[in-house]
C-alpha positions as a Markdown table, in Angstrom:
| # | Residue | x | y | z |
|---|---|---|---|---|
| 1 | Unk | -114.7 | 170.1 | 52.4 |
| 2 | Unk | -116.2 | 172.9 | 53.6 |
| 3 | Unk | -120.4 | 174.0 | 52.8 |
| 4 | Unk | -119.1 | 176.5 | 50.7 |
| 5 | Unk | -117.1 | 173.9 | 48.2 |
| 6 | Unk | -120.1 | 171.1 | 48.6 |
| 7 | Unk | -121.2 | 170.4 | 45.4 |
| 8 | Unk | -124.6 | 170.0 | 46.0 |
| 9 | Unk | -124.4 | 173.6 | 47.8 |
| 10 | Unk | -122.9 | 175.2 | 44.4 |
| 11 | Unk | -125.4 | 173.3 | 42.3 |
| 12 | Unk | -128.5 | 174.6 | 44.0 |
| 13 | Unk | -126.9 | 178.0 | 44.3 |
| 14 | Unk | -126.6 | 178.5 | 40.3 |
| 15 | Unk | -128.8 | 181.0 | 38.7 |
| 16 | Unk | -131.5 | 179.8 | 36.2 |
| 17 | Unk | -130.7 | 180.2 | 32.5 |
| 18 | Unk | -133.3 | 181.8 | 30.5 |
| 19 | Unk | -134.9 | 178.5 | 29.5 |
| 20 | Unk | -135.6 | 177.5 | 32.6 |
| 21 | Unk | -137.3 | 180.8 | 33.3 |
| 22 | Unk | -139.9 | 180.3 | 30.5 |
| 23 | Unk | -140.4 | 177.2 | 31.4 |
| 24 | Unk | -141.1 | 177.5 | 35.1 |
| 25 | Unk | -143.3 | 180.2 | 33.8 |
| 26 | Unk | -144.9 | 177.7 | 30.8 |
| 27 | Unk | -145.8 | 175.6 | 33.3 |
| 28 | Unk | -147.2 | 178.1 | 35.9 |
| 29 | Unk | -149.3 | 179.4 | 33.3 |
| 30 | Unk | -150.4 | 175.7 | 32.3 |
| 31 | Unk | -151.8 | 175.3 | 36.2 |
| 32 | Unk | -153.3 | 178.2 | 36.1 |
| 33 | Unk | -155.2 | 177.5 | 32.6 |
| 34 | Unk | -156.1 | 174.1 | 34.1 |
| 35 | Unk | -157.9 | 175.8 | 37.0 |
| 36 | Unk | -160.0 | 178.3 | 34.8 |
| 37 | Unk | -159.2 | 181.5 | 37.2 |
| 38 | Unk | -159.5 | 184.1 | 34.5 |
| 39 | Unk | -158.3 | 186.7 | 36.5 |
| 40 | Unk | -155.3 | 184.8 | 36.9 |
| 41 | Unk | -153.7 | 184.3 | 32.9 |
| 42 | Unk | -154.2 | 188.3 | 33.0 |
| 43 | Unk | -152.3 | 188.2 | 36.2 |
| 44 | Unk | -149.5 | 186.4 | 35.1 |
| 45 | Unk | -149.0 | 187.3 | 31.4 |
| 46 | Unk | -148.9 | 191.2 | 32.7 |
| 47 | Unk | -145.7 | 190.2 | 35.0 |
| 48 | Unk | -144.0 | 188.4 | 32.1 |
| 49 | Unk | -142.4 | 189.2 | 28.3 |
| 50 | Unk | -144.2 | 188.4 | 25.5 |
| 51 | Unk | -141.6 | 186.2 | 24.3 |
| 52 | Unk | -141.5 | 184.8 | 27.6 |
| 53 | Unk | -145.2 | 183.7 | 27.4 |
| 54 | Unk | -145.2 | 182.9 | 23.2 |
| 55 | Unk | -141.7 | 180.9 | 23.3 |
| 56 | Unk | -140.8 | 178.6 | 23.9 |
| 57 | Unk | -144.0 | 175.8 | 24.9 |
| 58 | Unk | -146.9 | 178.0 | 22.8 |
| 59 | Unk | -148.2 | 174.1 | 21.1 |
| 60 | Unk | -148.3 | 172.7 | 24.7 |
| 61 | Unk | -150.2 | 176.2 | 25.8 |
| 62 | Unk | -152.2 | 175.9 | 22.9 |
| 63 | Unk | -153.2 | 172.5 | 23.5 |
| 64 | Unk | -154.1 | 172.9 | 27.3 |
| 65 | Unk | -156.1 | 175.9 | 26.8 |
| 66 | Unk | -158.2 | 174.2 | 23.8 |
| 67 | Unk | -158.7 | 170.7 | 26.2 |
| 68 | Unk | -159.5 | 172.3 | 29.6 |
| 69 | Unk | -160.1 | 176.0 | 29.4 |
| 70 | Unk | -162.8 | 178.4 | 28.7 |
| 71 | Unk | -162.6 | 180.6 | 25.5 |
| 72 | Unk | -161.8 | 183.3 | 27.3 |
| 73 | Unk | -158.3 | 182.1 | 28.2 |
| 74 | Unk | -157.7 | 181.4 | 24.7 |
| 75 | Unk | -158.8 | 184.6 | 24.3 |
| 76 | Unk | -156.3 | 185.9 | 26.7 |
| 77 | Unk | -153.1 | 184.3 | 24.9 |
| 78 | Unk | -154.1 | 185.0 | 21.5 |
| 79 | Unk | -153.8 | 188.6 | 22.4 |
| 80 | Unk | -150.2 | 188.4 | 23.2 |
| 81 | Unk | -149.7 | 187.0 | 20.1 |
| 82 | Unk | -150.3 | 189.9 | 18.3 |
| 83 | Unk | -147.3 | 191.3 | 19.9 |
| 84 | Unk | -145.4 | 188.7 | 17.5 |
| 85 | Unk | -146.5 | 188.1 | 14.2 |
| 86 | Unk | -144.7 | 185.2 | 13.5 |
| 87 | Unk | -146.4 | 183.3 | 15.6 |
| 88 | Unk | -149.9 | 184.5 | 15.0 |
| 89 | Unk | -148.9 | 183.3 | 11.5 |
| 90 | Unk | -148.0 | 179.7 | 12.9 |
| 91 | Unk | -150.9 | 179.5 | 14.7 |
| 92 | Unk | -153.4 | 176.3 | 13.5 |
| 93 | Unk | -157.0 | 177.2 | 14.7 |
| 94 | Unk | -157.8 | 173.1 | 13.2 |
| 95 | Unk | -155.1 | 171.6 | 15.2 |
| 96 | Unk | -156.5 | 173.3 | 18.5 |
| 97 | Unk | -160.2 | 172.8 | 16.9 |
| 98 | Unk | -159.1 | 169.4 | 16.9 |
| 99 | Unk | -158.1 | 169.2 | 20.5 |
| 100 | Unk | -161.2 | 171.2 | 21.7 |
| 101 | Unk | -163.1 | 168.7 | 20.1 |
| 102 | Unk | -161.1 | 165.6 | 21.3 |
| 103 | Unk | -161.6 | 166.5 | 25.1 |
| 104 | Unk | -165.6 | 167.1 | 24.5 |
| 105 | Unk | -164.1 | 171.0 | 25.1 |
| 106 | Unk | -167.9 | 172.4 | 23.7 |
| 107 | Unk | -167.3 | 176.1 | 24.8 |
| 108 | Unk | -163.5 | 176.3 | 23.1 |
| 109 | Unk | -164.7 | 174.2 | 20.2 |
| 110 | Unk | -167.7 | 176.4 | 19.6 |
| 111 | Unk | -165.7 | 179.7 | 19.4 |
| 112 | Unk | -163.3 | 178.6 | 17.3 |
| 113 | Unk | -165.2 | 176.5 | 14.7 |
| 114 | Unk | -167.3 | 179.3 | 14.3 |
| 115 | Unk | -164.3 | 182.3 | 14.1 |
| 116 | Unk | -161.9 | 180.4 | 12.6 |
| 117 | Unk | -162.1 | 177.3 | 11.0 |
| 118 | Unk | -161.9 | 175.9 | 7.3 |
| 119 | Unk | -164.6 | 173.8 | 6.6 |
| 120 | Unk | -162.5 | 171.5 | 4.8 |
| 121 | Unk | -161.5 | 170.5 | 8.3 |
| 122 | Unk | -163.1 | 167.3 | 10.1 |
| 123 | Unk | -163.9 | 168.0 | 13.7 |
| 124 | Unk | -166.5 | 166.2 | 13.8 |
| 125 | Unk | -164.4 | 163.0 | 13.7 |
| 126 | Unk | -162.6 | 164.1 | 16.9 |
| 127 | Unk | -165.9 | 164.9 | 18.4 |
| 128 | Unk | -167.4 | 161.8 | 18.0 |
| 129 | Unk | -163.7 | 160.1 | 18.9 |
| 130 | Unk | -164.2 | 162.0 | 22.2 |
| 131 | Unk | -167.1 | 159.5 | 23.4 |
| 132 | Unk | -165.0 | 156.2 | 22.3 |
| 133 | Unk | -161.9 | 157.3 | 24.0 |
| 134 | Unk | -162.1 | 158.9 | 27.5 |
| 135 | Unk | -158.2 | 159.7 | 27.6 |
| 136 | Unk | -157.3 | 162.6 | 26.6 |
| 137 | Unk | -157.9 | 164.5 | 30.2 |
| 138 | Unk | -158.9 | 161.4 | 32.0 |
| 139 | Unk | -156.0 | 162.5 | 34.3 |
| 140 | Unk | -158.0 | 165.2 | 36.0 |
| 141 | Unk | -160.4 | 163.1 | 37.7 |
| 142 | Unk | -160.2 | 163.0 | 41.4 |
| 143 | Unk | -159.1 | 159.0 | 42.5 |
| 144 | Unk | -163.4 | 158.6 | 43.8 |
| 145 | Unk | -165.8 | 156.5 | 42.3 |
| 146 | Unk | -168.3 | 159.1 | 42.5 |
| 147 | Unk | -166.0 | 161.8 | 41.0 |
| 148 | Unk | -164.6 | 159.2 | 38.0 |
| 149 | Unk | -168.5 | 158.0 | 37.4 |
| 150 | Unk | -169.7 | 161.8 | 37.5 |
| 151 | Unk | -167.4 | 162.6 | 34.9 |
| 152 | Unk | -168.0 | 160.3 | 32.9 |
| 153 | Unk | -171.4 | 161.5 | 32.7 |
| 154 | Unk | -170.7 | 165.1 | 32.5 |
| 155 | Unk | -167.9 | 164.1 | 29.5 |
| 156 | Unk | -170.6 | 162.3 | 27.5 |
| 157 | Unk | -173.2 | 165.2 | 27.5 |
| 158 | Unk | -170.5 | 167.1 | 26.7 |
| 159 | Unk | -169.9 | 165.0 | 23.4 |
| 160 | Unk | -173.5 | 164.8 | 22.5 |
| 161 | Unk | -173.8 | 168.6 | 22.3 |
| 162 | Unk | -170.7 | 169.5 | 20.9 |
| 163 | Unk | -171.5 | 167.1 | 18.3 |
| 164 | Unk | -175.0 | 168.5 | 17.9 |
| 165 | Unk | -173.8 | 172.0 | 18.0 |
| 166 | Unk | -171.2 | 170.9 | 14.6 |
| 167 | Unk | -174.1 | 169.2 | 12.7 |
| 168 | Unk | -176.0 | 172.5 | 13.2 |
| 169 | Unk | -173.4 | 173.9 | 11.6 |
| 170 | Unk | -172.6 | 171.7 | 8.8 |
| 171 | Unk | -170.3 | 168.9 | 9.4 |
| 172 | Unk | -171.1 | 166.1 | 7.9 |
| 173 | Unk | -172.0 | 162.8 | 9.1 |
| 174 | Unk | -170.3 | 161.0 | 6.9 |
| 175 | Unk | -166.9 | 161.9 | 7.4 |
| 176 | Unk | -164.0 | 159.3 | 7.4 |
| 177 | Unk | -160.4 | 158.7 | 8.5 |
| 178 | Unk | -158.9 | 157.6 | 5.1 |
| 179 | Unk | -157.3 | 154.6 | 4.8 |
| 180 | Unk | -153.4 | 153.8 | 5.4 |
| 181 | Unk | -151.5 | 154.6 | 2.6 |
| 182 | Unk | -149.7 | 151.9 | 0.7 |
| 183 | Unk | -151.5 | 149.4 | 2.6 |
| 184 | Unk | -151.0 | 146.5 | -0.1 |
| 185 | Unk | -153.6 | 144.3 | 2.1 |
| 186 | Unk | -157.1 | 142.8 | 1.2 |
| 187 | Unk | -158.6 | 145.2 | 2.5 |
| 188 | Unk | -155.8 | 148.3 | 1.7 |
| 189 | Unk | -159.3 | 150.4 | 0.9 |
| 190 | Unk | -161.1 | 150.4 | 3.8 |
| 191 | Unk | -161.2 | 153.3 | 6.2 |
| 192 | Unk | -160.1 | 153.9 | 9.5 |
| 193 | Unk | -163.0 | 155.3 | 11.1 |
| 194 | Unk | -166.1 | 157.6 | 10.7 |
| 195 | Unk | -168.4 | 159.5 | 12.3 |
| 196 | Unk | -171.0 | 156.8 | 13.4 |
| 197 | Unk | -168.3 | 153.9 | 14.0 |
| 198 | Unk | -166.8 | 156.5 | 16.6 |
| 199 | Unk | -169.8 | 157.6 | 18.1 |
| 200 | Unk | -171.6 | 154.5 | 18.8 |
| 201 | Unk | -169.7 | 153.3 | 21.9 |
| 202 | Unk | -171.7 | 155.3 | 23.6 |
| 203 | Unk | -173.9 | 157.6 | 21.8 |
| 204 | Unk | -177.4 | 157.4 | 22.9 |
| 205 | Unk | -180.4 | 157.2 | 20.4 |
| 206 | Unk | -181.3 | 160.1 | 19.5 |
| 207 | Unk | -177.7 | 161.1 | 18.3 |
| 208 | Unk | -177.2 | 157.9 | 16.6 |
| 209 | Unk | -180.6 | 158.4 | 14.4 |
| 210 | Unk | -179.6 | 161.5 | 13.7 |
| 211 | Unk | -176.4 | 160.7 | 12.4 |
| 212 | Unk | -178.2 | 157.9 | 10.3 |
| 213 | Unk | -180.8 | 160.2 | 9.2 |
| 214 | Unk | -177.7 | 162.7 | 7.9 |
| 215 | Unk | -176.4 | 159.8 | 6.0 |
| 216 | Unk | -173.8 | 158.0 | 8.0 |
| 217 | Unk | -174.1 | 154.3 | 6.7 |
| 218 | Unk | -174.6 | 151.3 | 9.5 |
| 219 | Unk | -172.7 | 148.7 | 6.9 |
| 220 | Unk | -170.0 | 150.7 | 6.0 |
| 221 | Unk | -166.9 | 148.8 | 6.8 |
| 222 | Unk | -163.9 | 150.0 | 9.0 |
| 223 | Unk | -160.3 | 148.7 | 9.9 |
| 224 | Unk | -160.4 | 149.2 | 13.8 |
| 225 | Unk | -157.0 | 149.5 | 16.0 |
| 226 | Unk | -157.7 | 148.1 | 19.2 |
| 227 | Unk | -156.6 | 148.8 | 22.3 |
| 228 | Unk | -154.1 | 146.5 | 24.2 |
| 229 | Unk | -156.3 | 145.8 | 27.0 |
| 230 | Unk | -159.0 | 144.1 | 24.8 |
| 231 | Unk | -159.5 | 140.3 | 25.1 |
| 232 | Unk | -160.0 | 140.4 | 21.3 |
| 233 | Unk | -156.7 | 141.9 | 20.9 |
| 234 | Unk | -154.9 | 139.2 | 23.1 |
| 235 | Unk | -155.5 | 136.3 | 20.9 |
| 236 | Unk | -154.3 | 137.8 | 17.4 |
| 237 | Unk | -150.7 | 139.0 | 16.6 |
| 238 | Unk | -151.4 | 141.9 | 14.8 |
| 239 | Unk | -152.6 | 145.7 | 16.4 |
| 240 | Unk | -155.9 | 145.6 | 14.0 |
| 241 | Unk | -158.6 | 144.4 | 12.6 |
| 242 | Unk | -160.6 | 144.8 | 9.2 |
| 243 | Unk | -164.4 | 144.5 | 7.8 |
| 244 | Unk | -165.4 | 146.0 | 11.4 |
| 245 | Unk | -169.1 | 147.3 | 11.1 |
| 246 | Unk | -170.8 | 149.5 | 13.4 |
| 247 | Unk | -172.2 | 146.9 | 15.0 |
| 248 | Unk | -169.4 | 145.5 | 16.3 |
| 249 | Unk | -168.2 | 148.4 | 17.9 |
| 250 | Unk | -171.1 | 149.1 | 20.2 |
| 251 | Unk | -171.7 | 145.8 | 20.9 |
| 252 | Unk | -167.9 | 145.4 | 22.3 |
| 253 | Unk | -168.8 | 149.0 | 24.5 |
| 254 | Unk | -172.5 | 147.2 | 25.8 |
| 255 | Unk | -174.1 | 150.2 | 24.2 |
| 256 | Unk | -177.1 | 148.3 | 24.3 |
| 257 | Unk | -179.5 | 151.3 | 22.9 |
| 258 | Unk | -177.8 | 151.3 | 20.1 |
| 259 | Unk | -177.6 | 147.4 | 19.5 |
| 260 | Unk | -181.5 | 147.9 | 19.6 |
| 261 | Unk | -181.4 | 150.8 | 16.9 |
| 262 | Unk | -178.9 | 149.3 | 14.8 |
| 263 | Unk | -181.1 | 146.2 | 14.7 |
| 264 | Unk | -184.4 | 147.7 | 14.6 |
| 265 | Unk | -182.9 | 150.0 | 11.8 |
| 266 | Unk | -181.9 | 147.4 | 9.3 |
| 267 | Unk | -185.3 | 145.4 | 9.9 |
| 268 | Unk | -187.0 | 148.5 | 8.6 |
| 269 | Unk | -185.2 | 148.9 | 5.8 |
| 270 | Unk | -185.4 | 145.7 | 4.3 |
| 271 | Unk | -182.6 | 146.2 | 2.2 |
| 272 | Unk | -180.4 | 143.8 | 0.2 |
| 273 | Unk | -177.5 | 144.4 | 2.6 |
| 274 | Unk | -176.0 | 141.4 | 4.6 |
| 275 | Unk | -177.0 | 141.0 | 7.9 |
| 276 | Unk | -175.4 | 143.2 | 10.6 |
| 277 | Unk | -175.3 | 140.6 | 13.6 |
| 278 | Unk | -174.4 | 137.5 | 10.8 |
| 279 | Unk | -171.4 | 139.6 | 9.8 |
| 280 | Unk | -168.1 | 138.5 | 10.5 |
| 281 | Unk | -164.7 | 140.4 | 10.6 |
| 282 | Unk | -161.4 | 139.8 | 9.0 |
| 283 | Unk | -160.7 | 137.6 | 11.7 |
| 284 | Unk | -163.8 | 135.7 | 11.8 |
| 285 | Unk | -165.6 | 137.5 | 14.6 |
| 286 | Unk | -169.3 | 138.0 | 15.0 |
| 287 | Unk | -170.4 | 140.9 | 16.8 |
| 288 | Unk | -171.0 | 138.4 | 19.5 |
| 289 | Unk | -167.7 | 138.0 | 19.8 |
| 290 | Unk | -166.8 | 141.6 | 20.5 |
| 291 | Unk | -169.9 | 141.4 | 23.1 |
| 292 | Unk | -168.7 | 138.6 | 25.3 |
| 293 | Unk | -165.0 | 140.0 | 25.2 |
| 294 | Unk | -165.9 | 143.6 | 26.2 |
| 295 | Unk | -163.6 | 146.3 | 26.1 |
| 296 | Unk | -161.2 | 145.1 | 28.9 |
| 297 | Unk | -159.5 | 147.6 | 30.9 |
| 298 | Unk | -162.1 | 150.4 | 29.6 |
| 299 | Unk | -164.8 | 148.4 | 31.4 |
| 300 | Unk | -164.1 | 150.9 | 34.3 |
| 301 | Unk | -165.0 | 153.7 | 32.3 |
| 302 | Unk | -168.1 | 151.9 | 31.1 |
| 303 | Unk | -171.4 | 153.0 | 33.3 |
| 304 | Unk | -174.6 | 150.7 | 34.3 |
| 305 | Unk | -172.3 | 148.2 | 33.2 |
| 306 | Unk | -173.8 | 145.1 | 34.7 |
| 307 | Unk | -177.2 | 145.7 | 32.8 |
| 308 | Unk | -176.0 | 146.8 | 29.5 |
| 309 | Unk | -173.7 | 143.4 | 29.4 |
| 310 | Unk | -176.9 | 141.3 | 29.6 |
| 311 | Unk | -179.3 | 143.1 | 27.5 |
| 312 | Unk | -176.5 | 143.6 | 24.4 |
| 313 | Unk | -176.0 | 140.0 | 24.8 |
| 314 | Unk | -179.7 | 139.4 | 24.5 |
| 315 | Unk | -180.3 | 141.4 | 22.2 |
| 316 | Unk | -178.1 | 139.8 | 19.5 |
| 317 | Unk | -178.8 | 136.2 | 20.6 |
| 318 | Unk | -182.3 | 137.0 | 20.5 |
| 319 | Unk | -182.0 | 138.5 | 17.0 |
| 320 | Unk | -179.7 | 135.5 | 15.7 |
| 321 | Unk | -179.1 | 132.7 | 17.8 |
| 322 | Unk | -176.8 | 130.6 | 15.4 |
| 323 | Unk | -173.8 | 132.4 | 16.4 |
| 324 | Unk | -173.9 | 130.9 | 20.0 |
| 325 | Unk | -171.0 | 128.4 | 19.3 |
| 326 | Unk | -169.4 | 129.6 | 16.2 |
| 327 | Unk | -165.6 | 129.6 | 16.3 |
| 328 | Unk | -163.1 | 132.8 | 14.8 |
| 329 | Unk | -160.2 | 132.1 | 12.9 |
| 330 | Unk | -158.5 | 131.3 | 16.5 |
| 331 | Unk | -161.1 | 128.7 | 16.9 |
| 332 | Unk | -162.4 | 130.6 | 19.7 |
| 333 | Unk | -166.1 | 130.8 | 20.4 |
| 334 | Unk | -167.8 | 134.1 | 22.3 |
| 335 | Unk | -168.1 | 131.9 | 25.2 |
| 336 | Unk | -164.0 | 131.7 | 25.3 |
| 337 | Unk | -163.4 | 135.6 | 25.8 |
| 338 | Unk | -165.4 | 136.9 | 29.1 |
| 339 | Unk | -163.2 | 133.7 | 30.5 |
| 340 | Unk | -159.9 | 135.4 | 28.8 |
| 341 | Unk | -161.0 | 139.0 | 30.5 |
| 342 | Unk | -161.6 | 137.1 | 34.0 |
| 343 | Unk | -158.8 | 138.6 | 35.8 |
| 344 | Unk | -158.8 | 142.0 | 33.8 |
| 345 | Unk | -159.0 | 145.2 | 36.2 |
| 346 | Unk | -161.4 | 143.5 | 38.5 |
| 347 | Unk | -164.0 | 142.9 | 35.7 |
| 348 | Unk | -164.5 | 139.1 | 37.3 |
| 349 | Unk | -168.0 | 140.2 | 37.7 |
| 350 | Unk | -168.6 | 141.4 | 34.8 |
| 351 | Unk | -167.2 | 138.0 | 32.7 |
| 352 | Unk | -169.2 | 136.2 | 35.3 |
| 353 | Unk | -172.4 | 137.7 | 34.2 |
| 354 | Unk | -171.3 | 137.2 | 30.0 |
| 355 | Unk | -170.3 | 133.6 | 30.8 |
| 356 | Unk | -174.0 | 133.0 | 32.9 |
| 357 | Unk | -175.7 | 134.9 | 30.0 |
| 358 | Unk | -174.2 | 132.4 | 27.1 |
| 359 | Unk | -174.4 | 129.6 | 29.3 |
| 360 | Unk | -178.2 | 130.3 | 29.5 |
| 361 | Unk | -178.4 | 130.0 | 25.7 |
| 362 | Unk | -176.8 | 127.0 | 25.3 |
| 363 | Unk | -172.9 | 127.8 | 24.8 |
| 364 | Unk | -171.3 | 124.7 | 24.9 |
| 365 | Unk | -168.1 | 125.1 | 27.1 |
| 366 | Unk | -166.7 | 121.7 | 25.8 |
| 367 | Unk | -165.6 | 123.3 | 22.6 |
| 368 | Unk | -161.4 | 123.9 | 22.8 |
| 369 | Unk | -159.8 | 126.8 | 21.2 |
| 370 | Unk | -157.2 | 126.6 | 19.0 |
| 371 | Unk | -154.7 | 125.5 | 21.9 |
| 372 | Unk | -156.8 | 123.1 | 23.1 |
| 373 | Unk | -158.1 | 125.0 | 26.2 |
| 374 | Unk | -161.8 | 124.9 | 27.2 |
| 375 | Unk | -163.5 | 126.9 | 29.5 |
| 376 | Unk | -162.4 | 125.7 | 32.7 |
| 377 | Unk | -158.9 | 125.7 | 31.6 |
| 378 | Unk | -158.9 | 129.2 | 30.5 |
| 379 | Unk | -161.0 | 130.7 | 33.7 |
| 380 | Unk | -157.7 | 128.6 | 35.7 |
| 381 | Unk | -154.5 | 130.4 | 33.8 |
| 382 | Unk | -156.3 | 133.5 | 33.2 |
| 383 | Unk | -157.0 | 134.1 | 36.6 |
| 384 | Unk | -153.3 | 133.0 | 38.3 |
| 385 | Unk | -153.0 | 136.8 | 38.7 |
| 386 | Unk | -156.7 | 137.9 | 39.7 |
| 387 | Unk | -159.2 | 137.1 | 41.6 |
| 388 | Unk | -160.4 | 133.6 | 42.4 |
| 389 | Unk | -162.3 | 131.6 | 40.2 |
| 390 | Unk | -166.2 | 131.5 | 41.8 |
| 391 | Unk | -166.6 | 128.0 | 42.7 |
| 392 | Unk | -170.3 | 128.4 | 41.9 |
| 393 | Unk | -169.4 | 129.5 | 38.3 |
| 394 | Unk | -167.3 | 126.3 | 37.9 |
| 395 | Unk | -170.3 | 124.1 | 39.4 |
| 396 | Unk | -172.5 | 125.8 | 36.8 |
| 397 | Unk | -170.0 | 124.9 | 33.9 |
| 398 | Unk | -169.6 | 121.9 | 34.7 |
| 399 | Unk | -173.6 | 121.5 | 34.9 |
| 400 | Unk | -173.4 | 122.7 | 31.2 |
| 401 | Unk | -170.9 | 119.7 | 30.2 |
| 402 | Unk | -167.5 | 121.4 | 31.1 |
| 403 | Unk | -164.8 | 119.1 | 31.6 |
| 404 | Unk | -162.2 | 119.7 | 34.0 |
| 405 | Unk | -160.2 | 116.1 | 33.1 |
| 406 | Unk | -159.3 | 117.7 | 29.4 |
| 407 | Unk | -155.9 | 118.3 | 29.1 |
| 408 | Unk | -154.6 | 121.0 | 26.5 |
| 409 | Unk | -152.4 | 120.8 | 23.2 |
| 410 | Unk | -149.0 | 120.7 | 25.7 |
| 411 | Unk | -150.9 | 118.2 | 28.2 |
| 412 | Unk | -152.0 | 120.3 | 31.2 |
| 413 | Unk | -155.2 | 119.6 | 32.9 |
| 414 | Unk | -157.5 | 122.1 | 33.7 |
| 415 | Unk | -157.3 | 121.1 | 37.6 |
| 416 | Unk | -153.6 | 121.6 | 38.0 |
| 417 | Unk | -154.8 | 125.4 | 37.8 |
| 418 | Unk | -158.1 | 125.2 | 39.3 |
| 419 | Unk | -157.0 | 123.2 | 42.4 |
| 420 | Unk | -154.2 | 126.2 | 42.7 |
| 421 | Unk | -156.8 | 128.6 | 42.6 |
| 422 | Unk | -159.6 | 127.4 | 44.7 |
| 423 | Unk | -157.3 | 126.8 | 47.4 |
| 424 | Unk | -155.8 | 129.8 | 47.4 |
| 425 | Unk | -159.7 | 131.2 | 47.5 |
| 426 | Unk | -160.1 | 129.1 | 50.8 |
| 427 | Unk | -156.6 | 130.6 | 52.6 |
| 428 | Unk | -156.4 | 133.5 | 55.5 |
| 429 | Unk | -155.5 | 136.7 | 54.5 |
| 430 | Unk | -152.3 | 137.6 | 55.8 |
């Protein structure tokens, strides 16, 4: 076969079809956007059709420009619409307020809440979302701890002002994702979310007392969707969980500021409400609970993580001390989930310093879960994949009455793990 008849040869030699034009240029354009050279959209829009820029791709245009540009570029495409009506008309200023607003975008968010949007609209809600989930341009952050730590920073002062700059003008703080529809459950009427509940992983003060002083409730309840990483998560079959308070939420993130507030906040009122930390959710969980499991794999997008882990901790145990030992519908104590999140993206530190923390006020780690597993059992199978169980951490336990001789509901004894894993803690590296 000669080079001429090689498949391969005629393939690459095949002109592109029109699609594959505009979308060579779609994404060029998207690059470009994502590196906020100005002078660069003009550029590149001047070389191409109209139609070529607007179709096909505009949502995917639209959305990159509202989470990572400046309005400016905006600016720049929304001029070639007006070379095509059609899709000036389709445009949905909300949908890209939303995604300003989801990405902590301040400056895009700013110029279109205030040119174009409805105040019917909710922003304010994906504002707030912005500082509970770091995801939706996590993907631009150099692979550096001082880069990912940096932007973390930078992303949450972001937040805070944007959702400053919307209460200045006029969202309210009391906002709320409406419940599911048709949901025929116990607790069909609760909502998904609001504005505080969102906010509190990792609002600071100041925002948080504002947003109480606008008249965003601390007791309303939620129904929460966790994440998959979450220890919580991994010992109930079901994606959510209802009667979820505010408290709960910034106690799982170690927002331990707020903890303070949220506490110090209901002391002043002296109201007939039930007690924040003595609340328990649909599955039985105190906000201790959520504390000693932590968020899981979002620990690495947590900063100052190692103090905020004790003083939550403290701060609830301090506040009500009852809960120290109390098990969940799993039969699950707090003391059984920072032993469950062990091996989770290296937080073995972190569970460490939860398990020393409830240790110190008296957890007993004799108490099996619903399986039968104690402590020791659970730090052994949950860490088969991680790192190695501390040695010191199991002498403390066992100081505290932990049992390494109990064997579970199928008959395993906690050694036949722990023997596994401290040996392999004791082997060369290869």
């Amino acid at each position: 076969m000669t080079e001429s008849d090689s498949p391969i040869s005629s393939h690459l030699d095949l002109p592109e079809s029109p699609s594959q034009i505009i979308g060579r240029r779609k994404n060029r354009l998207g690059n470009i956007i994502k590196q906020n050279d100005l002078p660069q959209p003009r550029q590149f829009i001047a070389s191409c059709s109209s139609e070529d820029v607007i179709a096909p791709g505009t949502p995917y245009l639209e959305e990159t420009l509202s989470m990572r540009s400046r309005p400016v570029a905006l600016h720049i495409l929304l001029e070639v619409y007006t070379a095509a009506l059609e899709v000036v008309q389709k445009f949905n200023p909300k949908f890209r307020l939303l995604d300003a607003c989801g990405a902590a975008n301040i400056d895009v968010g700013q110029w279109i809440y205030i040119r174009e949007i409805d105040s019917g609209d909710t922003p304010i809600l994906a504002a707030t979302g912005s500082l509970m989930y770091l995801d939706k341009d996590a993907d631009e952050v150099e692979d550096d701890v001082l880069c990912w730590y940096e932007w973390i920073r930078n992303r949450i002062a972001r937040s805070h002002q944007l959702i400053n700059f919307l209460l200045d003008w006029g969202c309210s703080a009391t906002d709320v994702i409406p419940p599911l529809p048709n949901d025929l459950s116990p607790w069909g009427s609760q909502v998904q979310g609001n504005v505080l509940g969102l906010g509190v992983p990792r609002a600071n003060s100041p925002l948080i007392q504002r947003l109480i002083d606008s008249g965003a409730d601390i007791y309303l309840k939620n129904q929460h969707f966790h994440h998959g990483s979450v220890p919580l998560q991994s010992r109930i079959a079901k994606g959510h969980t209802h009667d979820v308070t505010t408290l709960h939420l910034t106690s799982l993130f170690y927002n331990s500021d707020a903890v303070k507030l949220l506490l110090d906040h209901q002391n002043y009122k002296k109201n007939a409400n039930p007690e924040l930390a003595a609340s328990c959710d649909s599955d039985g969980r105190l906000p201790l609970h959520w504390a000693a499991s932590g968020p899981g794999d979002l620990n690495c997008r947590l900063l100052d993580k190692q103090l905020r882990i004790t003083q939550t901790l403290r701060l609830l145990l301090d506040y009500d001390p009852t809960g120290i030992n109390l098990v969940d519908n799993t039969r699950s104590t707090p003391l059984h989930y920072p032993a469950i999140s062990h091996a989770m993206c290296d937080c073995s530190q972190y569970a460490e310093l939860a398990i020393r923390t409830l240790l110190e006020y008296r957890a007993d780690p004799r108490i099996p879960d619903g399986l039968g597993c104690t402590i020791p059992h659970l730090l052994g199978y949950h860490s088969h994949q991680g790192d190695p169980v501390n040695t010191m951490l199991l002498d403390l336990i066992l100081s505290y009455g932990g049992n390494i001789k109990h064997t579970e509901t199928t008959g395993k004894l906690h050694c036949t793990f722990l023997l596994g894993i401290c040996d392999r803690s004791q082997r060369p590296s290869s």
